[in-house]
C-alpha positions as CSV (number, residue, x, y, z in Angstrom):
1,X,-7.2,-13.7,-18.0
2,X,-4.9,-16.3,-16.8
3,X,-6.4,-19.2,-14.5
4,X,-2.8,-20.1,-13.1
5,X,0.7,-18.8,-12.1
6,X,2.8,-18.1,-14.8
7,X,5.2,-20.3,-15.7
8,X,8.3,-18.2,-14.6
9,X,6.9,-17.2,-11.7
10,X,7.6,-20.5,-9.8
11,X,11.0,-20.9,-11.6
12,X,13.7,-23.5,-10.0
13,X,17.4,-21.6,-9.1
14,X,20.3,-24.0,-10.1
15,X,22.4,-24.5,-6.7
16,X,20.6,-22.0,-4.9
17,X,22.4,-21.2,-1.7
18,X,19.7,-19.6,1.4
19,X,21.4,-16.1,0.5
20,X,17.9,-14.8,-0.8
21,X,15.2,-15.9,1.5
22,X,13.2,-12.7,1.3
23,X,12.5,-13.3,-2.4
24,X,12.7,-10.2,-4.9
25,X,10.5,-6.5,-5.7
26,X,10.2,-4.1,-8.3
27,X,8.5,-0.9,-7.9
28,X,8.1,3.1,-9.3
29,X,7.4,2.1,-12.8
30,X,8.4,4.7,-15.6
31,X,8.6,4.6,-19.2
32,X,11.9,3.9,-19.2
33,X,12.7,1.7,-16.2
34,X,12.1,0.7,-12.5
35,X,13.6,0.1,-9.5
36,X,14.6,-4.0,-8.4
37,X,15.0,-4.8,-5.2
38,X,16.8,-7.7,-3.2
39,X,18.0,-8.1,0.6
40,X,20.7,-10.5,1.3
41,X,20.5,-12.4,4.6
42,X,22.4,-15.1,5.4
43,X,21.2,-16.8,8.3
44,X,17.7,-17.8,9.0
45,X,14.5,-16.6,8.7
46,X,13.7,-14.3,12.3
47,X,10.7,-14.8,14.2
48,X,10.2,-18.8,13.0
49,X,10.9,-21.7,15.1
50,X,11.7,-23.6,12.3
51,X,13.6,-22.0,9.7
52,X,16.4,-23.8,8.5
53,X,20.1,-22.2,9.0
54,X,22.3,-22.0,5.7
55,X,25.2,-19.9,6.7
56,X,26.9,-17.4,8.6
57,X,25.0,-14.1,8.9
58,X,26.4,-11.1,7.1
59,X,28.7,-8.9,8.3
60,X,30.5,-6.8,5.5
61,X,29.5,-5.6,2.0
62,X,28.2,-7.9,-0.7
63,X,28.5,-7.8,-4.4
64,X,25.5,-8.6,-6.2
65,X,25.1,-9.1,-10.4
66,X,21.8,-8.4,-12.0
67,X,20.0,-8.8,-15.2
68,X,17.2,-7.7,-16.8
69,X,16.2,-9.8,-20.3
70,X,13.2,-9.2,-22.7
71,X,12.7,-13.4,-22.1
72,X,12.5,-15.6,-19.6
73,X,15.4,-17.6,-20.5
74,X,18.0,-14.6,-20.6
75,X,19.0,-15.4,-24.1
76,X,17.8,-11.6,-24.7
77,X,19.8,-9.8,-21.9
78,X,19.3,-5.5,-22.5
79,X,20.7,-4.5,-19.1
80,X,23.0,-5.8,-15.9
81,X,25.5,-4.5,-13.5
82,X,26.7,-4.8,-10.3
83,X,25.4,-3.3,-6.9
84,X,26.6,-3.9,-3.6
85,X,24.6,-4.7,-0.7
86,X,25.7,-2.2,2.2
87,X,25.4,-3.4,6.2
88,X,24.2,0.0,6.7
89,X,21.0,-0.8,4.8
90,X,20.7,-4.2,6.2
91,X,21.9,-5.4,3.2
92,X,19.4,-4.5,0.7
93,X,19.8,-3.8,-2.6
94,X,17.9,-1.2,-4.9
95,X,18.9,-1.1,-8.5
96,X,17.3,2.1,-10.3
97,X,17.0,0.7,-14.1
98,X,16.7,2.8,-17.3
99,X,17.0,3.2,-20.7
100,X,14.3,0.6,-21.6
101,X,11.4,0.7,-23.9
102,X,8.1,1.9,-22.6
103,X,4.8,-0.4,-22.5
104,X,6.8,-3.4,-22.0
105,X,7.4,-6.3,-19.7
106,X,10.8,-7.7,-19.2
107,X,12.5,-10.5,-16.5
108,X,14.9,-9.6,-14.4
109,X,17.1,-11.7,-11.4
110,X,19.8,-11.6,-9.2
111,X,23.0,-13.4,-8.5
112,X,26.0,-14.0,-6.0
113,X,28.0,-17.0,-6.1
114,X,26.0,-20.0,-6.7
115,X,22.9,-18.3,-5.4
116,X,20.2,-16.8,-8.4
117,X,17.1,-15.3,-7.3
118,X,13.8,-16.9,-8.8
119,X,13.4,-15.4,-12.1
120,X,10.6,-12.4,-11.9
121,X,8.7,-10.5,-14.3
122,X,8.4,-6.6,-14.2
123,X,6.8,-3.7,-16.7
124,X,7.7,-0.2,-17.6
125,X,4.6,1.9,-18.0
126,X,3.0,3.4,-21.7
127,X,5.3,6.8,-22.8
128,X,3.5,9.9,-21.4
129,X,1.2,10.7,-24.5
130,X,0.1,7.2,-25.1
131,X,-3.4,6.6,-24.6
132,X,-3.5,2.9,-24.3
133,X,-6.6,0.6,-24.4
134,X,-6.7,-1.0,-21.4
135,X,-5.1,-1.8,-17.8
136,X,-5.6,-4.1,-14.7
137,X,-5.0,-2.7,-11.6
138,X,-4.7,-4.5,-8.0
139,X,-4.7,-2.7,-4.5
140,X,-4.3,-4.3,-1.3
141,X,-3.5,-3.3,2.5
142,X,-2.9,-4.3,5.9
143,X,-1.3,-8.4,6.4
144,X,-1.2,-8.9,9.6
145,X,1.1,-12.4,9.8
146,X,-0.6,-14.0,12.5
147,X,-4.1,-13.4,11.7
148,X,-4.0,-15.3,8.5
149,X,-2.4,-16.6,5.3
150,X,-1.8,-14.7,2.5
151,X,-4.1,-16.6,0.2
152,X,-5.1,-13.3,-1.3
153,X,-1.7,-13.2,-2.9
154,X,-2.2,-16.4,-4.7
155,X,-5.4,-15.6,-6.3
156,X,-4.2,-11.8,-7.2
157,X,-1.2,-13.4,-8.9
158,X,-3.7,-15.5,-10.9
159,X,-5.4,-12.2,-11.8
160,X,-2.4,-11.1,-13.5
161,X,-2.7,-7.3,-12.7
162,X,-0.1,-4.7,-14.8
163,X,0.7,-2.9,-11.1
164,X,-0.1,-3.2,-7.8
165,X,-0.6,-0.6,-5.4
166,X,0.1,-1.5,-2.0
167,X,-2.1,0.9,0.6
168,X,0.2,0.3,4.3
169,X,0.4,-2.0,6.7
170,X,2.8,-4.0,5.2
171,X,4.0,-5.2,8.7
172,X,2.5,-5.1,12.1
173,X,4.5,-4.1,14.7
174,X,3.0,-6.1,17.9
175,X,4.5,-9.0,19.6
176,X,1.9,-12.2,19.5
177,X,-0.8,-12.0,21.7
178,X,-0.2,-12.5,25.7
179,X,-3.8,-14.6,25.8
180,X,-5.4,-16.4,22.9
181,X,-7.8,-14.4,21.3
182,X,-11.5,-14.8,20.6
183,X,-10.5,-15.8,16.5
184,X,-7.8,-18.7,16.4
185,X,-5.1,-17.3,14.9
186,X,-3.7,-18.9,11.6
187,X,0.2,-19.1,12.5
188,X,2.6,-17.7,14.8
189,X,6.4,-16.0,14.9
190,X,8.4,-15.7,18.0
191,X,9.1,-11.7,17.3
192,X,9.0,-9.3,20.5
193,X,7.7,-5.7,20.3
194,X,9.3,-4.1,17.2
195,X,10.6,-0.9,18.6
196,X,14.3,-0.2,17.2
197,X,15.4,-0.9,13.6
198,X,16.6,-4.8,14.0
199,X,13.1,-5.2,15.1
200,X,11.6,-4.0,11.8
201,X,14.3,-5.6,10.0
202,X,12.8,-9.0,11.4
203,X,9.6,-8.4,11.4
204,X,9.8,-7.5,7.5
205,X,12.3,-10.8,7.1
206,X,9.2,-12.7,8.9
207,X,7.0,-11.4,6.5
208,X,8.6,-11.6,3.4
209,X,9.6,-14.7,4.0
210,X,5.7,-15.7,2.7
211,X,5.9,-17.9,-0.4
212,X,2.6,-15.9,-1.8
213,X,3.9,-12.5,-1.3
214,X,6.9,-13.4,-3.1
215,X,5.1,-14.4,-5.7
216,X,2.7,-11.5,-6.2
217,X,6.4,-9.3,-5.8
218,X,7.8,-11.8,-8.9
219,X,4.4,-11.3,-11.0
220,X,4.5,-7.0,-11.5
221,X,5.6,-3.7,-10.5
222,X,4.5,-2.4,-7.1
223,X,3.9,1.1,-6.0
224,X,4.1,1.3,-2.1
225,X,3.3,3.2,0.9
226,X,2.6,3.0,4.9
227,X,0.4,3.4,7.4
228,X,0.9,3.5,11.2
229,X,1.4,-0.5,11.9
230,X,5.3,0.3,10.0
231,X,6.3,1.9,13.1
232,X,3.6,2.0,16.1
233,X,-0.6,1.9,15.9
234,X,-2.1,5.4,15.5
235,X,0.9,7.1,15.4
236,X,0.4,10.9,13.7
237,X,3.3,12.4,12.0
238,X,6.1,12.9,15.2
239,X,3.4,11.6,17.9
240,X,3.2,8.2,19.1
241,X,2.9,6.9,22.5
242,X,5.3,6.2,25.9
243,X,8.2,9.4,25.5
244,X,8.7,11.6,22.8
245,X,12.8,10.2,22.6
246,X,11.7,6.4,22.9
247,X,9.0,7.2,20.3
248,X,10.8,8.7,17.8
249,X,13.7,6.4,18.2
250,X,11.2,3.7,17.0
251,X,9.5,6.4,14.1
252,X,13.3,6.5,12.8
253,X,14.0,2.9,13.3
254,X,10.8,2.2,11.1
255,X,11.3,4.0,8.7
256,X,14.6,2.8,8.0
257,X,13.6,-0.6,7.5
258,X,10.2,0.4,5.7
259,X,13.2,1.8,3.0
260,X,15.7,-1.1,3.3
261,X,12.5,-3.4,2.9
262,X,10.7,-1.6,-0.3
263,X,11.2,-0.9,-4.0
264,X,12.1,2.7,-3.9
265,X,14.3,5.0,-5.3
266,X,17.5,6.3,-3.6
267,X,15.7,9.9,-3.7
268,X,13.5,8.7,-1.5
269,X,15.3,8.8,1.3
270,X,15.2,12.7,1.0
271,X,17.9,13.5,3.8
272,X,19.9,10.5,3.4
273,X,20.4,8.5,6.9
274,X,21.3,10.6,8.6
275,X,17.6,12.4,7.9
276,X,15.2,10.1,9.1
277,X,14.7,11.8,12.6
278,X,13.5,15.2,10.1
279,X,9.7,16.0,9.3
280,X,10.1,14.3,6.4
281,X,12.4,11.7,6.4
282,X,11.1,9.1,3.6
283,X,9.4,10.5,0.8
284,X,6.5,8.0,-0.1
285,X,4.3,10.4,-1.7
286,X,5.0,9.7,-5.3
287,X,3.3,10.2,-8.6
288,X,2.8,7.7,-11.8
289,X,1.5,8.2,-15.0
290,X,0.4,4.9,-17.3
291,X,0.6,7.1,-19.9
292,X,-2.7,8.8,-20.8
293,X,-4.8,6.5,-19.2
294,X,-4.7,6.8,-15.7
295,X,-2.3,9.0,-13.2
296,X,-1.6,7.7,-10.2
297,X,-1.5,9.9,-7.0
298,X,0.2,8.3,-4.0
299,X,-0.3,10.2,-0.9
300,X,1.1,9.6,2.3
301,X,-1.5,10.5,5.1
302,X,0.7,9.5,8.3
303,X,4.3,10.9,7.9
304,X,2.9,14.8,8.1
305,X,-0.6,14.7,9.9
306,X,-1.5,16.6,13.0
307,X,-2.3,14.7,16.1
308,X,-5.6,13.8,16.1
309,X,-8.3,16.1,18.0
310,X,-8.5,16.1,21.3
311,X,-5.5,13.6,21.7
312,X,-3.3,14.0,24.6
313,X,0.3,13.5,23.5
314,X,2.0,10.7,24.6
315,X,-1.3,8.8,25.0
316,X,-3.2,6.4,23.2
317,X,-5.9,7.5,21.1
318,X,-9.3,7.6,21.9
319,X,-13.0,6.9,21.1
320,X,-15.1,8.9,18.4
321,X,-15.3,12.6,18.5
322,X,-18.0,15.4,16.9
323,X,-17.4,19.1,17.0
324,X,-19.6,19.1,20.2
325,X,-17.5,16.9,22.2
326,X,-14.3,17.9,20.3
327,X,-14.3,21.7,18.7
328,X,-10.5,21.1,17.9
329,X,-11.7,18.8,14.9
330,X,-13.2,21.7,12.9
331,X,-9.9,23.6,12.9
332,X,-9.6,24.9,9.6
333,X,-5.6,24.5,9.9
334,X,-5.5,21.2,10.8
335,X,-4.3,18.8,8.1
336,X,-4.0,15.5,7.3
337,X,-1.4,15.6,4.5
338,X,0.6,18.5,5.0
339,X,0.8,22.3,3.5
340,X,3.6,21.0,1.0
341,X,2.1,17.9,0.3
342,X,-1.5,19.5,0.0
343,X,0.2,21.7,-2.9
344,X,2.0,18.7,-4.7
345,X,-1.6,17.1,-5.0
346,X,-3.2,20.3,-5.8
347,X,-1.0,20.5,-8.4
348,X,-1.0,16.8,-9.8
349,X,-4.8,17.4,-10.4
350,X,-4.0,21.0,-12.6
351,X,-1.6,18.5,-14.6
352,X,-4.3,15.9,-15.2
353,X,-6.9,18.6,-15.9
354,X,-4.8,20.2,-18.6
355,X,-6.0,19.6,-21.9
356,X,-8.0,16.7,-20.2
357,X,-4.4,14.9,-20.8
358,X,-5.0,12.2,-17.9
359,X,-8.4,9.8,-18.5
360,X,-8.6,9.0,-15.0
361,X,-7.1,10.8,-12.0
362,X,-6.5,8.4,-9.4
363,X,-6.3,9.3,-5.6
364,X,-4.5,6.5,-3.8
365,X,-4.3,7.0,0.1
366,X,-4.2,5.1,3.3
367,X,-7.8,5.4,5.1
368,X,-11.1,6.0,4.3
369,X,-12.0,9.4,2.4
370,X,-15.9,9.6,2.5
371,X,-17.5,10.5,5.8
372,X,-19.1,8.5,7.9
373,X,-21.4,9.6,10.8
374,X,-21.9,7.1,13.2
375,X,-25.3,8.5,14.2
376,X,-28.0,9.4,12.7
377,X,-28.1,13.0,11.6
378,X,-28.1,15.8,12.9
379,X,-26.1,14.3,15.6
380,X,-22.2,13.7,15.0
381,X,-19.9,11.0,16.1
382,X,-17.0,10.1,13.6
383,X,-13.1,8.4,14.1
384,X,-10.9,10.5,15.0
385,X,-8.0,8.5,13.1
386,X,-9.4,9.3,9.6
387,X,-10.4,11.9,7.3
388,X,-13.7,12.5,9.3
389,X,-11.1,13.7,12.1
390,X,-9.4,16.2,9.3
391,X,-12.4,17.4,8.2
392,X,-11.1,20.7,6.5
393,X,-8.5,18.6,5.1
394,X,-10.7,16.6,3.3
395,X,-12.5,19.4,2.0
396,X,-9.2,21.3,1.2
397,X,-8.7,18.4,-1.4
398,X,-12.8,18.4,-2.3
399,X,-12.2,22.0,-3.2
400,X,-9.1,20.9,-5.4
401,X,-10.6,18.6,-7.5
402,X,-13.8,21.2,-8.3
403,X,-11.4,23.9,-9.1
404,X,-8.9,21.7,-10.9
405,X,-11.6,19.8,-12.9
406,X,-9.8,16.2,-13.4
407,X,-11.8,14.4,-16.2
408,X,-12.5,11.6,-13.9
409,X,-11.6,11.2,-10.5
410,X,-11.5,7.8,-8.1
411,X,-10.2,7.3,-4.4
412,X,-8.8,4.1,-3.3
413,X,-7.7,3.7,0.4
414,X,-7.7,0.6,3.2
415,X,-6.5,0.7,6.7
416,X,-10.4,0.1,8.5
417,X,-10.2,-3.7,7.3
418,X,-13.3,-3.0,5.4
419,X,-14.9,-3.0,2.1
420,X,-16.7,0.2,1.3
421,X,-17.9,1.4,-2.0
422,X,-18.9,5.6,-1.8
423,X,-19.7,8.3,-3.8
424,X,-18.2,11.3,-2.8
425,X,-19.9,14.9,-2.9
426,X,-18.4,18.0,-3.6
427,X,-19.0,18.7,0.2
428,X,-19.9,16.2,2.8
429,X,-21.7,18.9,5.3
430,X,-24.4,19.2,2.7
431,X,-25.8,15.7,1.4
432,X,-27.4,17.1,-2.0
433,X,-24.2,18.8,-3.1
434,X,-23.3,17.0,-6.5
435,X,-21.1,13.5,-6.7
436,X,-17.7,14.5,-8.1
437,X,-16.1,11.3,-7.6
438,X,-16.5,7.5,-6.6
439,X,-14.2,5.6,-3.4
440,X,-13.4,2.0,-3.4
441,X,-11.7,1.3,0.4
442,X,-10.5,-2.2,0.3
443,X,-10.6,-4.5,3.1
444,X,-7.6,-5.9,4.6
445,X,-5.6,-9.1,2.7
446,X,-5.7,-10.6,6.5
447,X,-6.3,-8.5,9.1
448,X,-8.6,-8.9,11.6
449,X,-11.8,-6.6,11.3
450,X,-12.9,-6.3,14.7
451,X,-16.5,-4.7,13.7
452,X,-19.2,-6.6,13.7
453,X,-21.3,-6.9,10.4
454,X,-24.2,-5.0,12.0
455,X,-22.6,-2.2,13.3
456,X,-21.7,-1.8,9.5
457,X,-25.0,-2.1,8.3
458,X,-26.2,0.4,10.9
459,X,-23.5,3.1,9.5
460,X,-24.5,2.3,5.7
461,X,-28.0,3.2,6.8
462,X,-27.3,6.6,8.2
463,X,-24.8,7.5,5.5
464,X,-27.1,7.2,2.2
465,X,-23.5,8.4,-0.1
466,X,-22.2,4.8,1.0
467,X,-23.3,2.3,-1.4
468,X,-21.4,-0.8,0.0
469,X,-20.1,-1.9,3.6
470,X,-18.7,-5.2,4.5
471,X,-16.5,-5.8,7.6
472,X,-16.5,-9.4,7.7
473,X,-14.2,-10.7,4.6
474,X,-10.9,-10.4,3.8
475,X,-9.2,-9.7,0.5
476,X,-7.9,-7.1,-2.1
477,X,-9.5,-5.3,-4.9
478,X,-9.1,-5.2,-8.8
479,X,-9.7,-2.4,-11.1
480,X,-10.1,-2.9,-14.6
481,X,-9.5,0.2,-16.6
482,X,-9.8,1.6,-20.2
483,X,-10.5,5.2,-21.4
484,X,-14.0,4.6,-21.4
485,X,-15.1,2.5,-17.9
486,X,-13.5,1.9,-14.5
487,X,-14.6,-1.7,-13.1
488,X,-14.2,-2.5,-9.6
489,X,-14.0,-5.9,-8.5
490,X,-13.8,-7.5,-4.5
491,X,-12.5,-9.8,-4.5
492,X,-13.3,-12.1,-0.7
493,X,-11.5,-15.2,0.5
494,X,-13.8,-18.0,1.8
495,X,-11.5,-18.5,4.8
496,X,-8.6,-16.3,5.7
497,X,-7.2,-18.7,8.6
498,X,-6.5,-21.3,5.2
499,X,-3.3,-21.1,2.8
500,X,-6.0,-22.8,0.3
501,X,-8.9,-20.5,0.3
502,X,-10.5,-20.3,-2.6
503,X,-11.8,-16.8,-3.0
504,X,-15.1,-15.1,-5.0
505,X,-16.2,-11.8,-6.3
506,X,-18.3,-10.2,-3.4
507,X,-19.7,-7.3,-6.0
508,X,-18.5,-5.5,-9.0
509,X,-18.8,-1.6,-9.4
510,X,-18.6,1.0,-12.8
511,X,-17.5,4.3,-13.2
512,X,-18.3,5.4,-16.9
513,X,-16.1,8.6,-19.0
514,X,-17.4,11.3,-17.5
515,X,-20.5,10.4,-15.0
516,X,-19.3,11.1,-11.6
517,X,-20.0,8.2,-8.9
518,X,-20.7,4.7,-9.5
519,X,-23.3,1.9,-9.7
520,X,-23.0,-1.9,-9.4
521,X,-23.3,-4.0,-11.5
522,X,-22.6,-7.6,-10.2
């Protein structure tokens, strides 16, 4: 395991003109190739006070070179081109590379002029029938700027994971804070309310700006996807709050810049542009085999979701609900994913189950999957804002995975800026109904919690499937996988509010071949 940054990753540019501020991305790994990513800007950093200003901002199209090389160096260049860097996509760039060996890592960096991009490192994935003996995984979620540093980022790149997935929340949407808040906050920007697409554009600007994050971007591969903070807090699918126009002017504005902003294919965008205001305008859902050992199942659980229960439109949304207070959560229609994108899922796990070709089947989302009950049973009192508000959803998938059969089956997810470690039963509604999976939620990498450590010790108690709750630390999580174990590690900082934290393992879980659930082990 390395104990320090890579040597490449903090390379020196020669003559490096401010052109590339926001640093550099790769993303949807293949065996084959990937997708790099750049945005150009030519003025300075939005949202902080004192950013320097190198030149002019952009107005027109720019042409930018790129190279990918099996060394650092470039004496071994295999691909490069050209791409230009529209106005219409605030000047991002997304290269969509192929034709490259599988199982490999490779460097790759951009040019214009005198400007060069740091040079940053990047993997394909194993060919499709490879069984390979091991991976490291890493999974992180919602950085809010202000309410720390990204410390996490500098201790992940240390792990040296093969791929990181990246759960939402990559931005936050809010202005800072009219009053001081009860925490200090770690640093400030001078951003207003995001709420058209040159907001988001900043806002993601201000936060890639972070010297960490570009790093982590330079070490690996990223697989992304969003939450609700990318465009407005507890939006569902076309509902937010204030008017259905102003909201969905924002929705489109976001999403947008969520695209400009990420490593994604052009397919993506499904409807081009001039899509975005559709059902589905960005297609983050996504699937990714490393080879025979894992398969990776993106789902996007805010782009399709019905409002939650009991919700008035237009409003914010409220407190906890149970079927008592709130019949409308039972629905057996109501879904958290969507009909189409239940069906792409339901037929991910068929592929995995075939033959037992996929080792681990891997069920990457936004939230928290298990339930939990905030009372003691048999009353009820759940959030509305996660799967215990979609409860028919949740069991749609449930049923899924028993009639699919994956070999092994594990859910990661985020967003409640906790750590939870579950095993999840074939049906929540009865407790003794067998274990047919293990969850790992991860905290958030800086986000305030806002839950006090015994309110999550008082839910742990009444829920006796949840193995592990923490709401007080901040971090991210790695998974260390071969065909025979799956090892969970949280990883904690000591002090979010500090660029220098150090950080610490707060426990370590295993999944073994073919045991459903999990136990810890450190």
């Amino acid at each position: 395991m390395a104990t320090s940054l890579p040597r490449w990753a903090w390379s020196q540019t020669l003559r490096q003109r401010h052109l590339f501020p926001l640093g550099v991305a790769s993303g949807a790994p293949s065996a084959d190739g990937f997708v790099l990513w750049t945005r150009l800007l030519g003025g300075p950093v939005p949202g902080i006070a004192s950013a320097a200003h190198e030149g002019a901002p952009l107005t027109g199209p720019v042409t930018v070179q790129w190279q990918v090389a099996d060394d650092e160096a470039f004496t071994r260049i295999v691909q490069s081109g050209q791409a230009t860097a529209e106005p219409a996509l605030g000047h991002s760039v997304h290269v969509e590379v192929t034709g490259l060996r599988p199982d490999r890592w490779y460097f790759y960096r951009f040019m214009h002029g005198d400007a060069v991009t740091p040079v940053a490192r990047t993997r394909t994935v194993p060919a499709a029938d490879a069984l390979v003996a091991r991976m490291r995984l890493a999974y992180a979620s919602c950085q809010r700027w202000e309410q720390g540093h990204y410390a996490g980022y500098r201790h992940m790149a240390k792990d040296n994971p093969d791929l990181v997935l990246f759960l939402g929340d990559y931005i936050y949407e809010y202005a800072m804070p009219a009053r001081p808040p009860a925490t200090p906050l770690a640093r400030t920007h001078t951003l207003r309310l995001a709420e058209n697409l040159q907001d988001y554009r900043d806002r993601y600007a201000l936060y890639k700006s972070d010297p960490h994050l570009q790093a982590m971007h330079r070490a690996c591969p990223w697989v992304v996807s969003w939450d609700d903070h990318e465009v407005q807090n507890d939006y569902a699918g076309l509902f937010g709050t204030g008017s259905e126009a102003s909201f969905l002017q924002r929705r489109q504005g976001g999403y947008q810049a969520f695209y400009e902003n990420m490593p994604l294919r052009a397919s993506a965008l499904v409807s081009g542009l001039q899509g975005l205001g559709s059902n589905e305008a960005v297609r983050v859902h996504s699937r990714t085999s490393y080879g025979r050992l894992a398969t990776f199942h993106m789902m996007d659980t805010r782009q399709f979701r019905d409002l939650e229960a009991c919700r008035v439109p237009g409003e914010r949304a409220g407190g906890a609900i149970s079927n008592q207070t709130c019949p409308a959560r039972a629905d057996p229609k109501r879904t958290l994913l969507g009909t189409v994108q239940e069906r792409w899922l339901d037929e991910g796990l068929a592929q995995d189950a075939a033959g037992e070709r996929t080792r681990w089947s891997v069920l990457a989302q936004q939230t928290i999957f298990s339930q939990r009950n905030y009372k003691a049973a048999p009353e009820e009192s759940f959030n509305p804002n996660t799967w215990d508000g979609y409860p028919a959803a949740r069991q749609r998938v449930l049923d899924a995975m028993q009639a699919k059969a994956p070999r092994n089956a594990v859910f990661l997810g985020g967003d409640i800026h906790q750590n939870y470690v579950c095993q999840v039963h074939a049906d929540f509604a009865r407790p003794d109904s067998p274990v047919i999976a293990s969850e790992f939620c991860g905290t958030s990498l800086s986000s305030a919690s806002g839950v006090a450590q015994s309110t999550t010790d008082a839910i742990r108690a009444k829920n006796p499937h949840i193995l592990l709750a923490r709401s007080d630390q901040r971090g991210y999580v790695i998974a260390d996988v071969t065909p025979t174990e799956w090892t969970t590690s949280l990883r904690v900082l000591d002090d979010v509010s500090k660029e220098a934290s150090g950080v610490s393992t707060l426990a370590r879980f295993v999944v073994n071949d073919r045991r459903p659930g999990t136990e810890q082990v450190g």
